[in-house]
N, CA, C and O atoms as CSV, one atom per row, in Angstrom:
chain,resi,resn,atom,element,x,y,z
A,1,UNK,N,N,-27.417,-11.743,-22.450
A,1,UNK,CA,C,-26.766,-10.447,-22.402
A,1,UNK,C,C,-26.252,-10.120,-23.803
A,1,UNK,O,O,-25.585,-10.985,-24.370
A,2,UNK,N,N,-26.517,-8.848,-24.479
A,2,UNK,CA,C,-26.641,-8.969,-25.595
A,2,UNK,C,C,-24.945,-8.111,-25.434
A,2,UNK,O,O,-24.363,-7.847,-24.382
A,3,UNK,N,N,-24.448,-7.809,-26.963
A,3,UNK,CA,C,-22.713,-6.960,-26.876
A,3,UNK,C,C,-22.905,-6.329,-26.409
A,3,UNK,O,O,-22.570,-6.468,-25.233
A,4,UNK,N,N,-23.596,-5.039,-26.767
A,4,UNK,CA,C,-23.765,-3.611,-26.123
A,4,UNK,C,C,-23.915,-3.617,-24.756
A,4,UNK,O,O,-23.780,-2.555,-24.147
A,5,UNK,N,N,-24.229,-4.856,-24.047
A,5,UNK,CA,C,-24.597,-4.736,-22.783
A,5,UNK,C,C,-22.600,-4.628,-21.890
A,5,UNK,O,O,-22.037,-3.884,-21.086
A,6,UNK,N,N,-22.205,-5.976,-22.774
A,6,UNK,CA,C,-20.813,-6.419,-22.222
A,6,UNK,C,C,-19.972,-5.638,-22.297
A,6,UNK,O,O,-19.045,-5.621,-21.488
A,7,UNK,N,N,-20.097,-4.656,-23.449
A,7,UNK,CA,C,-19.260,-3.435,-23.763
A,7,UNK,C,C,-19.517,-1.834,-22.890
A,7,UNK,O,O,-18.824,-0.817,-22.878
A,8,UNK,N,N,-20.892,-2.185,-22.174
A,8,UNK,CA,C,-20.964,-1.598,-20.691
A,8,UNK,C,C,-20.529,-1.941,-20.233
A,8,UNK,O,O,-19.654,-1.285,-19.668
A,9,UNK,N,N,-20.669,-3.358,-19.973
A,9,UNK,CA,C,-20.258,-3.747,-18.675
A,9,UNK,C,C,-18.461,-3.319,-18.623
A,9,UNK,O,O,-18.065,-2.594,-17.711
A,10,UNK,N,N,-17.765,-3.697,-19.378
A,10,UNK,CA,C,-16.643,-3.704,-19.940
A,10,UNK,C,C,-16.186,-2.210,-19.610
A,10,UNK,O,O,-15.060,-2.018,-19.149
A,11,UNK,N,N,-16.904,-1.347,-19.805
A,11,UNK,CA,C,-16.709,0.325,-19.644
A,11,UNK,C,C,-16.518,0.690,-18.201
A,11,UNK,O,O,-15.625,1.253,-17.568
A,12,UNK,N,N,-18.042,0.000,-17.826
A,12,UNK,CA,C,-17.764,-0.051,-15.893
A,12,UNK,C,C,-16.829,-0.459,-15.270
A,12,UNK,O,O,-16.294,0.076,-14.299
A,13,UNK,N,N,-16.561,-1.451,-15.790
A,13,UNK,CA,C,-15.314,-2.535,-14.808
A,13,UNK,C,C,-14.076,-0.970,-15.427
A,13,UNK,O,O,-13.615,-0.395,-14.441
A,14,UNK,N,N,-13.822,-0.644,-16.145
A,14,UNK,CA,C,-12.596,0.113,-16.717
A,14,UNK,C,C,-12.563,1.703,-15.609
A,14,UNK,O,O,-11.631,2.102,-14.912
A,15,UNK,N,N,-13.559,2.150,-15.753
A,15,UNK,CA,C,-13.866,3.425,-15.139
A,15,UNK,C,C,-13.877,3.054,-13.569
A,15,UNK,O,O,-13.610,3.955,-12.774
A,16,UNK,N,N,-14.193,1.685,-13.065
A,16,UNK,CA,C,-13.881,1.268,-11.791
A,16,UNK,C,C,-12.315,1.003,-11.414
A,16,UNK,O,O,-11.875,1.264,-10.294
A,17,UNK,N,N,-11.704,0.585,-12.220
A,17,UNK,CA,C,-10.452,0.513,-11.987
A,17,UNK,C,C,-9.635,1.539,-12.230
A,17,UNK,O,O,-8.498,1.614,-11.762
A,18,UNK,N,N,-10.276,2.575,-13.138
A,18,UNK,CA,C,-9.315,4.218,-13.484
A,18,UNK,C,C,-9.367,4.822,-11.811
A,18,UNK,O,O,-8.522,5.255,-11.028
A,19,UNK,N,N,-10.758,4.595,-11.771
A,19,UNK,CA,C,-10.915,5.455,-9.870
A,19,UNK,C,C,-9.980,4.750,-9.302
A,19,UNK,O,O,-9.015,5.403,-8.903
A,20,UNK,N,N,-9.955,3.378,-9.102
A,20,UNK,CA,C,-9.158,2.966,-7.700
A,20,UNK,C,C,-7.649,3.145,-7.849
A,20,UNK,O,O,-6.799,2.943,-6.982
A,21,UNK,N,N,-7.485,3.526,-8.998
A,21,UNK,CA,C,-5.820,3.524,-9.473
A,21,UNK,C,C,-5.861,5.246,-9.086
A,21,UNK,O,O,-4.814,5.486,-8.485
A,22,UNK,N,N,-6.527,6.251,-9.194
A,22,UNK,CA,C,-6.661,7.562,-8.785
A,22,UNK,C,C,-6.502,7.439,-7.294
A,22,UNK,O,O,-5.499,7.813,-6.685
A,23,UNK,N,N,-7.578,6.880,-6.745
A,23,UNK,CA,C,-7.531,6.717,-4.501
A,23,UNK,C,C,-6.262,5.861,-4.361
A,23,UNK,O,O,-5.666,6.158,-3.325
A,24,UNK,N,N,-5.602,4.803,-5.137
A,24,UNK,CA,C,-4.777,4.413,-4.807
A,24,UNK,C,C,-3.408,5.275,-4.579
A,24,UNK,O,O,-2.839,5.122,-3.498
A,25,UNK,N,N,-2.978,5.967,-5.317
A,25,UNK,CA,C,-2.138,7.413,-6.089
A,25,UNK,C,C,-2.287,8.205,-4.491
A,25,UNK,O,O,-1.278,8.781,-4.083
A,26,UNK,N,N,-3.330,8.217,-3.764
A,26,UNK,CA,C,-3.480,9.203,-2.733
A,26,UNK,C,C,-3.065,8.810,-1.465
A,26,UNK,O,O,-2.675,9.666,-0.670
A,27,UNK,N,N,-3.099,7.504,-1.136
A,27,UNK,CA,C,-2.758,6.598,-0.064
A,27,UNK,C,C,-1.213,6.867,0.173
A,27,UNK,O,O,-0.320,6.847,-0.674
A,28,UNK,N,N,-1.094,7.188,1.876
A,28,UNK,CA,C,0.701,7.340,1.996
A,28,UNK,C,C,0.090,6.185,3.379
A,28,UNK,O,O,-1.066,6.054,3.781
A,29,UNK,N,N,1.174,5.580,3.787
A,29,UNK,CA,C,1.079,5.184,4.823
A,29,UNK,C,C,2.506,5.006,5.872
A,29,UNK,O,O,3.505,5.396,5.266
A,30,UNK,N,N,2.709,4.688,6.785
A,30,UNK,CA,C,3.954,4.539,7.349
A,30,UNK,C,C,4.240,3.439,8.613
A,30,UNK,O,O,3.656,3.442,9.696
A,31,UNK,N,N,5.198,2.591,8.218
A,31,UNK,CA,C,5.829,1.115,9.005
A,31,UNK,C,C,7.050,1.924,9.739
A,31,UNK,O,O,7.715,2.926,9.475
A,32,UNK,N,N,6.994,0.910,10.857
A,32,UNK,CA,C,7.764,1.322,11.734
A,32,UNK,C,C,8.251,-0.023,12.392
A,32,UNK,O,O,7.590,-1.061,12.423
A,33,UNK,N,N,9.591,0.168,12.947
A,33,UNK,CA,C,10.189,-0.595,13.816
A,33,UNK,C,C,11.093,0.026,14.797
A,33,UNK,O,O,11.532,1.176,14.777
A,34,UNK,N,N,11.407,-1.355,16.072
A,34,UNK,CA,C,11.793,-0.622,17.277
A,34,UNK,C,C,10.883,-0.212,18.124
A,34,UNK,O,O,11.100,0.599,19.025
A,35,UNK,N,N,10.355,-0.475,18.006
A,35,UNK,CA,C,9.207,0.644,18.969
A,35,UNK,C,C,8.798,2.072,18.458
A,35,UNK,O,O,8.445,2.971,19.221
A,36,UNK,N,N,8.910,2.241,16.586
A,36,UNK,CA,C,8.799,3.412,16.255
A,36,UNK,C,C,10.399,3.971,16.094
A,36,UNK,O,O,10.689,4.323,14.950
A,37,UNK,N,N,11.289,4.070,16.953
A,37,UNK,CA,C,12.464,4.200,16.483
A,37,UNK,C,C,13.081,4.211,15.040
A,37,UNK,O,O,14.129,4.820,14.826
A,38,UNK,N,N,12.719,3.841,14.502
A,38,UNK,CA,C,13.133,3.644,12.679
A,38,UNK,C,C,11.574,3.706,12.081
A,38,UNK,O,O,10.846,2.726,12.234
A,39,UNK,N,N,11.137,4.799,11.451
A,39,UNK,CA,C,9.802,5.072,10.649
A,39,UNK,C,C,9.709,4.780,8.810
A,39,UNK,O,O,10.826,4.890,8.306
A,40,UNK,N,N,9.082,4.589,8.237
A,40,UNK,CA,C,9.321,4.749,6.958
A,40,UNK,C,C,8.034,5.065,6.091
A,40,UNK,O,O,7.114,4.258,5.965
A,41,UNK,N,N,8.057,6.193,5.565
A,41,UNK,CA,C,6.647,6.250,4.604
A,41,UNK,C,C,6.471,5.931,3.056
A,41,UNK,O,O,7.449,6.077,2.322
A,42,UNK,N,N,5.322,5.523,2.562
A,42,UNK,CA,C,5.735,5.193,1.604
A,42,UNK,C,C,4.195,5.348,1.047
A,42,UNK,O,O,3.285,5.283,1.873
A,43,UNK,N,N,3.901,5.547,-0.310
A,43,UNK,CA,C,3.189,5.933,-1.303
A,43,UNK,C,C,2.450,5.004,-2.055
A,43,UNK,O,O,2.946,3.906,-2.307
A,44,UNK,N,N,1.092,5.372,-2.526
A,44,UNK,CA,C,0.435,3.946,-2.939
A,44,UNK,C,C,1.377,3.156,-4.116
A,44,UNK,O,O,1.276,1.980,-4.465
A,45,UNK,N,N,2.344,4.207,-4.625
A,45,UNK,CA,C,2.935,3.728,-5.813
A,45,UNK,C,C,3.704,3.070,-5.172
A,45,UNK,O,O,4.501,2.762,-6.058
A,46,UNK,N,N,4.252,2.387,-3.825
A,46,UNK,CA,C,5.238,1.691,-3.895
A,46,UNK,C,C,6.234,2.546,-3.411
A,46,UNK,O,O,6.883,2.140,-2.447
A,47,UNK,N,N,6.490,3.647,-3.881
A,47,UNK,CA,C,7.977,4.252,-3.459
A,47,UNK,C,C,8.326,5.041,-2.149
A,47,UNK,O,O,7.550,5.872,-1.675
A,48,UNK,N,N,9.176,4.825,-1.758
A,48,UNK,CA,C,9.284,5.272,-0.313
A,48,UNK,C,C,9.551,6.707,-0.125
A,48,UNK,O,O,10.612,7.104,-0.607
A,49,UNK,N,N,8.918,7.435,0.386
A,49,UNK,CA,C,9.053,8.631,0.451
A,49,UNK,C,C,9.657,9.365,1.670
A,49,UNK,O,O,9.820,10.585,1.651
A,50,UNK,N,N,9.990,8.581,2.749
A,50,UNK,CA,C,10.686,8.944,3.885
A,50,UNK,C,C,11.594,8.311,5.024
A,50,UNK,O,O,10.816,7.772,5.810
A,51,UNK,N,N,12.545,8.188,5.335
A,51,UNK,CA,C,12.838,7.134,6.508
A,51,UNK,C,C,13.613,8.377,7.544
A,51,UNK,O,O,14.357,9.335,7.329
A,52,UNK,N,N,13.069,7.847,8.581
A,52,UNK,CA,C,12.884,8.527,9.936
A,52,UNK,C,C,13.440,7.738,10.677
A,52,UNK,O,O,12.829,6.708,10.963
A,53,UNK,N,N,14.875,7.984,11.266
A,53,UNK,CA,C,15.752,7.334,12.412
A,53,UNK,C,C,16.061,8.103,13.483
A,53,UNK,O,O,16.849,9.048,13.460
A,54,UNK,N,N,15.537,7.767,14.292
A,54,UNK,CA,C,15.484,8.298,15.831
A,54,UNK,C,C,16.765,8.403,16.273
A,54,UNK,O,O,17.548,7.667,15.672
A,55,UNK,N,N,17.391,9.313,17.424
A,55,UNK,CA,C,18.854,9.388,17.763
A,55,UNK,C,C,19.042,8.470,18.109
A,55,UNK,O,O,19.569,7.786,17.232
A,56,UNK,N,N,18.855,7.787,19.319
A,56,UNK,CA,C,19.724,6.581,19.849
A,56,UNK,C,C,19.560,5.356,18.916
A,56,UNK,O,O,19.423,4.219,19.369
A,57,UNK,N,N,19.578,5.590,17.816
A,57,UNK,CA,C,19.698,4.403,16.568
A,57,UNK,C,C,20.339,4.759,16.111
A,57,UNK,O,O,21.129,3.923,15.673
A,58,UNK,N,N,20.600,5.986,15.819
A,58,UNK,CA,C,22.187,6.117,14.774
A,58,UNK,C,C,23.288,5.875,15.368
A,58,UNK,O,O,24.260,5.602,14.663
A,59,UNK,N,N,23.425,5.910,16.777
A,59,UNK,CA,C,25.039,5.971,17.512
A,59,UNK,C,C,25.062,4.219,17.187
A,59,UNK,O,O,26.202,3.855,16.898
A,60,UNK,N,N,24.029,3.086,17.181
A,60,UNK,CA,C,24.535,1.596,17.442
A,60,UNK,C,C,24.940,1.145,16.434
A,60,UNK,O,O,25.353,1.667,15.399
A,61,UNK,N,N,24.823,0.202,16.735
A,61,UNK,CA,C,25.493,-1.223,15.768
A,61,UNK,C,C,24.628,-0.930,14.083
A,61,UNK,O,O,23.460,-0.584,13.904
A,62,UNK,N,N,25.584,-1.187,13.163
A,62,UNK,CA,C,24.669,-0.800,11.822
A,62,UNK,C,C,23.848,-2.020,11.196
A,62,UNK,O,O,23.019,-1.905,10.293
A,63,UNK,N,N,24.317,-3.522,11.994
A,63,UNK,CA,C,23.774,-4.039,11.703
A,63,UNK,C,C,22.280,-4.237,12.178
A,63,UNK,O,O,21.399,-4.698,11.454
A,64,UNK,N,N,22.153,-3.940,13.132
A,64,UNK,CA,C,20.844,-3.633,14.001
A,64,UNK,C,C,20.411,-2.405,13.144
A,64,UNK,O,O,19.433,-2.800,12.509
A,65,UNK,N,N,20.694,-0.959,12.782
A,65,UNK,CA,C,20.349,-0.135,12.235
A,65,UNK,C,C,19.585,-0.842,10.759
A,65,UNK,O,O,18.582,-0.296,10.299
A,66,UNK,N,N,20.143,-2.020,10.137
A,66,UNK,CA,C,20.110,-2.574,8.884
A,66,UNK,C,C,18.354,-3.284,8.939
A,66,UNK,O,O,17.371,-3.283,8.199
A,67,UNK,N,N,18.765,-3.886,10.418
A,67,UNK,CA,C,17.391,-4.869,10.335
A,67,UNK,C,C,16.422,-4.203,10.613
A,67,UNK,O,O,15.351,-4.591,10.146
A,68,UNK,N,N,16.432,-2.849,11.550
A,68,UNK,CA,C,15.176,-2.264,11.417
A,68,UNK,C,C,14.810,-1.655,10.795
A,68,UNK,O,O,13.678,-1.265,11.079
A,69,UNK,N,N,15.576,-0.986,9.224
A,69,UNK,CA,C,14.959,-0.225,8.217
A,69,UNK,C,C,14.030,-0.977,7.390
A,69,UNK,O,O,12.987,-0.665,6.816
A,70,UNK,N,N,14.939,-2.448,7.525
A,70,UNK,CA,C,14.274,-3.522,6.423
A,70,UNK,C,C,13.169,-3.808,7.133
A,70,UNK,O,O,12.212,-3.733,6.363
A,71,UNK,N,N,12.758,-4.154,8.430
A,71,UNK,CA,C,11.391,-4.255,8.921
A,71,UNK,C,C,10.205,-3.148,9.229
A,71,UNK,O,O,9.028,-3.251,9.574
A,72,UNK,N,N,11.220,-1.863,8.894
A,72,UNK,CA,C,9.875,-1.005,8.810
A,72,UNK,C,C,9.918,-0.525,7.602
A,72,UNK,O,O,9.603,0.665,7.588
A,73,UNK,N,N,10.221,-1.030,6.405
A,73,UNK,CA,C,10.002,-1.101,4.875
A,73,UNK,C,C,9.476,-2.402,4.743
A,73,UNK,O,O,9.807,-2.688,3.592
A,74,UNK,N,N,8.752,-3.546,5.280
A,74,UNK,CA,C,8.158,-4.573,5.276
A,74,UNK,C,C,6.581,-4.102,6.070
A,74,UNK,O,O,5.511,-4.187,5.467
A,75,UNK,N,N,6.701,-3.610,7.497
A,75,UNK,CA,C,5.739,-2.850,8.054
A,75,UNK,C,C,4.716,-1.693,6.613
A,75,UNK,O,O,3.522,-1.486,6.397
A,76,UNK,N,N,5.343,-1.470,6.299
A,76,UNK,CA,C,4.954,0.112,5.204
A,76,UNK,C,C,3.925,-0.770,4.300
A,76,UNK,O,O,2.705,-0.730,4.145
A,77,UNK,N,N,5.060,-1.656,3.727
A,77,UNK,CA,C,4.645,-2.405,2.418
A,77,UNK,C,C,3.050,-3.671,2.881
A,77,UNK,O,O,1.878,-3.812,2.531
A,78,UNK,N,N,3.547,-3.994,3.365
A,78,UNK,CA,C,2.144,-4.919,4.320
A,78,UNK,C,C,1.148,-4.086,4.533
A,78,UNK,O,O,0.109,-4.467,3.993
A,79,UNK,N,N,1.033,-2.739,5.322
A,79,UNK,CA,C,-0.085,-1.433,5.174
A,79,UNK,C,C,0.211,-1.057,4.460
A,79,UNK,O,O,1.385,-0.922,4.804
A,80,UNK,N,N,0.151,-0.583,3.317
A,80,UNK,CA,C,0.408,-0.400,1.753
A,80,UNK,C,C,-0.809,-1.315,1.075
A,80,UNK,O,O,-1.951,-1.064,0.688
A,81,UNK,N,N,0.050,-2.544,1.134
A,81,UNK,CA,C,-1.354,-3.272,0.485
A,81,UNK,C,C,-2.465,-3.316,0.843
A,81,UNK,O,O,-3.376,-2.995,0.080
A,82,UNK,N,N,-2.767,-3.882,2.575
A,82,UNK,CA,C,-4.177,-3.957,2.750
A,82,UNK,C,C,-4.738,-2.995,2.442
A,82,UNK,O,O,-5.899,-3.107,2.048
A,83,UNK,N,N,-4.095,-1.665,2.515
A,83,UNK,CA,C,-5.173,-0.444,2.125
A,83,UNK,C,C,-5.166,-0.556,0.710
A,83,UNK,O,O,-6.214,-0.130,0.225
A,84,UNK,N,N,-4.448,-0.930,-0.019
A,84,UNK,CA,C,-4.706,-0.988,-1.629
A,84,UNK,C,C,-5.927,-2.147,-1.832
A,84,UNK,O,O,-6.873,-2.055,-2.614
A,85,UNK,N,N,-5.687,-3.065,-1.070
A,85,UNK,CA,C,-6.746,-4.533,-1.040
A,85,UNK,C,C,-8.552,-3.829,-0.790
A,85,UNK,O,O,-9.608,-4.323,-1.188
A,86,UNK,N,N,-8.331,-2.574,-0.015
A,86,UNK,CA,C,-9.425,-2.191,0.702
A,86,UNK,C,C,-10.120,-1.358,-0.140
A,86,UNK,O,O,-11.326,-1.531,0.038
A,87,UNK,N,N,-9.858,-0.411,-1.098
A,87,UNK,CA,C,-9.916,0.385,-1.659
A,87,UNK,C,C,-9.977,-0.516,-3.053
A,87,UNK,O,O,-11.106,-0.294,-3.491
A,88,UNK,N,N,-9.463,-1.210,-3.742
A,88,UNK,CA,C,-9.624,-1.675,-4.530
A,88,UNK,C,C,-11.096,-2.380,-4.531
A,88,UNK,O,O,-11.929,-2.158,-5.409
A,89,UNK,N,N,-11.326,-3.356,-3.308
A,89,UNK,CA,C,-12.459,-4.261,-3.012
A,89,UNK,C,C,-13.682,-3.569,-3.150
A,89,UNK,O,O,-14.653,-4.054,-3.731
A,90,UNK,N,N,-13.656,-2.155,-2.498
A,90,UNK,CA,C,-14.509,-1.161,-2.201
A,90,UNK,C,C,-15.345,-0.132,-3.369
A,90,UNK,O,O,-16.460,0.383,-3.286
A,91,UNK,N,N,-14.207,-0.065,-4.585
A,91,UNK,CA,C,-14.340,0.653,-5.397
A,91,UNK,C,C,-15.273,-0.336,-6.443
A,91,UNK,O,O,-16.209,-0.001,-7.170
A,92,UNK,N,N,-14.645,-1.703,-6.233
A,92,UNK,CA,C,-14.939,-2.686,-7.539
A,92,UNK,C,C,-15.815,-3.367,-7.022
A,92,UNK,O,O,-16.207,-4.409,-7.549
A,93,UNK,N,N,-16.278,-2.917,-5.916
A,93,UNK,CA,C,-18.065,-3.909,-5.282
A,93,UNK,C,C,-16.800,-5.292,-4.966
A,93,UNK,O,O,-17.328,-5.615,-3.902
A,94,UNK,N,N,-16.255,-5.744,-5.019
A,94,UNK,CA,C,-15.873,-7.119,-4.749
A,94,UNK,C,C,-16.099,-7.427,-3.203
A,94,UNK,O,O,-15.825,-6.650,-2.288
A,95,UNK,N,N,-16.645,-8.689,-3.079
A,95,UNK,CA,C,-17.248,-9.172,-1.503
A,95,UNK,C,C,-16.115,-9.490,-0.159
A,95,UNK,O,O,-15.226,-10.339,-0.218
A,96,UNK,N,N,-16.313,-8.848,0.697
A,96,UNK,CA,C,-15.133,-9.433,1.383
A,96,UNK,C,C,-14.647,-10.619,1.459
A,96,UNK,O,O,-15.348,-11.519,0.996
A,97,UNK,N,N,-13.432,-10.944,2.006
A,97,UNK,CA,C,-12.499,-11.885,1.940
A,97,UNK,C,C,-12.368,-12.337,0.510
A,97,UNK,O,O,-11.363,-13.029,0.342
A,98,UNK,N,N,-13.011,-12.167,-0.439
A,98,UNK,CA,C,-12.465,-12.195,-1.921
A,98,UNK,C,C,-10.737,-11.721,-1.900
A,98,UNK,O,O,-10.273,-10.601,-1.687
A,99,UNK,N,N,-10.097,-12.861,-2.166
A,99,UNK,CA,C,-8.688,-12.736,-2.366
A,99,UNK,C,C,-8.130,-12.047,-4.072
A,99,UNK,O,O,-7.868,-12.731,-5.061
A,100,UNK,N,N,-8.077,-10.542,-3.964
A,100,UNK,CA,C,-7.530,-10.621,-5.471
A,100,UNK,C,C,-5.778,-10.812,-5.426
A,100,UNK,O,O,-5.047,-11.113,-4.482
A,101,UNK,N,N,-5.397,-10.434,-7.168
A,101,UNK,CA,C,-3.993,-11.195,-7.447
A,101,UNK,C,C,-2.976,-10.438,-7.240
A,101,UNK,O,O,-1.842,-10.641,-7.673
A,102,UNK,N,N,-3.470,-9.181,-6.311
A,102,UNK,CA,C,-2.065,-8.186,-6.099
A,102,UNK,C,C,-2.279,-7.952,-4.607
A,102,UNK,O,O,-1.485,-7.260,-3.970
């Protein structure tokens, strides 16, 4: 493989990862706990863009209110990634179950 080839190749791999960082940017998804009772959405970037508490969760206990925000901001973040895992894999040809480092 001669430079010019690697410095394609090098171009591809770059322009493959500009796209998936673009579809990634587009991805919202949303975790929930309770049975849905406590919602939370959140953005491929990571940042949370909504939390949704149902009435009969605000009148209780705040510590119960506490644990289900934190488990449907764990819910979000867990679908968050696989769809980042999916889209990433997809964009960059990588073979399934290939584990990447994010």
């Amino acid at each position: 493989m001669s430079f010019l080839d690697k410095m394609k190749d090098a171009k591809n791999v770059y322009d493959n990862v500009k796209k998936a960082q673009q579809e990634i940017e587009k991805i919202s998804v949303e975790g929930q706990a309770g049975g849905g009772s406590v919602k939370v959405k959140v953005k491929g970037n990571h940042q949370i863009v909504d939390i949704i508490i149902e009435e009969p969760v605000r009148v209780g206990d705040a510590k119960i209110l506490n644990d289900l925000i934190i488990a449907a901001c764990n819910d979000a973040m867990n679908k968050l990634d696989k769809e980042i895992k999916s889209k990433m894999g997809g964009i960059m040809n990588i073979p399934t179950g290939f584990k990447l480092p994010f």
